[in-house]
N, C-alpha and C positions, 0 to 999 in steps of 0.2 A: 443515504450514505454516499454511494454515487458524485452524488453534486458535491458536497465536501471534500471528500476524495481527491476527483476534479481540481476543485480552486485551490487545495494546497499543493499541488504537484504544480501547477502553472504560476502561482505565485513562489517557491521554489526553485523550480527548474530552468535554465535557462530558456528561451524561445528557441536558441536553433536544436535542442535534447525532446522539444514535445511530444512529437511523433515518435521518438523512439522508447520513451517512459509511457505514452498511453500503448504501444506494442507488447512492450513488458508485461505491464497491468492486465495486458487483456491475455497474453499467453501464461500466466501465472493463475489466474482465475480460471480460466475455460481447460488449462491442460491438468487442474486439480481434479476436476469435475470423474472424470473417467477411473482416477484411482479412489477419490472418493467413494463411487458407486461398486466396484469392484470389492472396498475391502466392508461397504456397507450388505454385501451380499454375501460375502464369505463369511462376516460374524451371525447372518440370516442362516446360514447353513451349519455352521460348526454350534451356537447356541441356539437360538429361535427367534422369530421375528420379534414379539415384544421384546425380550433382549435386546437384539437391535438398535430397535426403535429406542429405547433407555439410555442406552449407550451413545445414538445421533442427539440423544436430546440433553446431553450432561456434556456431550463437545461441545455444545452451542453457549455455554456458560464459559468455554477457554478465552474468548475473543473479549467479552466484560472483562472477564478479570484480567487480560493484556492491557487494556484500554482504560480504565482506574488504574493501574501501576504505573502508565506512562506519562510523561511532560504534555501530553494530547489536552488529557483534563483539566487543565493549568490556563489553557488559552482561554481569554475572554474577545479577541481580535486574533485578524488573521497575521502570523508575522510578515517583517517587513525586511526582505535583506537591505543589508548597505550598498548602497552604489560604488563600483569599485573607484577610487584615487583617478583622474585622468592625467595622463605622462605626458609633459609638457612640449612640444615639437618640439624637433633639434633646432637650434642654429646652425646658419650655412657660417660656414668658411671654420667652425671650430670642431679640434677632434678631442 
């Protein structure tokens, strides 16, 4: 998923936004991780771990059914922007 991931944000994104879009990607993944495990340990205590564990395991079906909903499943190729119009130099001596 990863390498997909990857190739649509670089073929989207401009080249000088890369770094800034794989910073995002990766503070949005890794700063989930910690309220993940917090509210997976909170429902460990208020119901019980198989609880839990049923409940981790019926989130993991939210992400398919975003991913059938969206225009994702449609592509058979990766898209291709258009290159933008190039703006013709000025002439000297005219304003």
């Amino acid at each position: 998923m990863q390498i997909a991931e990857k190739s649509m944000r670089q073929i989207l994104c401009a080249p000088a936004f890369q770094a800034r879009m794989q910073a995002v990607s990766t503070t949005v993944t890794a700063g989930s991780r910690p309220l993940a495990a917090a509210t997976a340990g909170t429902l460990a205590l208020v119901l019980d771990v198989p609880a839990a564990l049923a409940v981790g395991a019926l989130l993991q079906v939210v992400p398919v059914l975003l991913l059938l909903a969206s225009p994702v499943r449609a592509l058979r190729a990766m898209p291709v922007l258009p290159v933008p119009a190039a703006v013709p130099p000025a002439r000297e001596g005219t304003s």
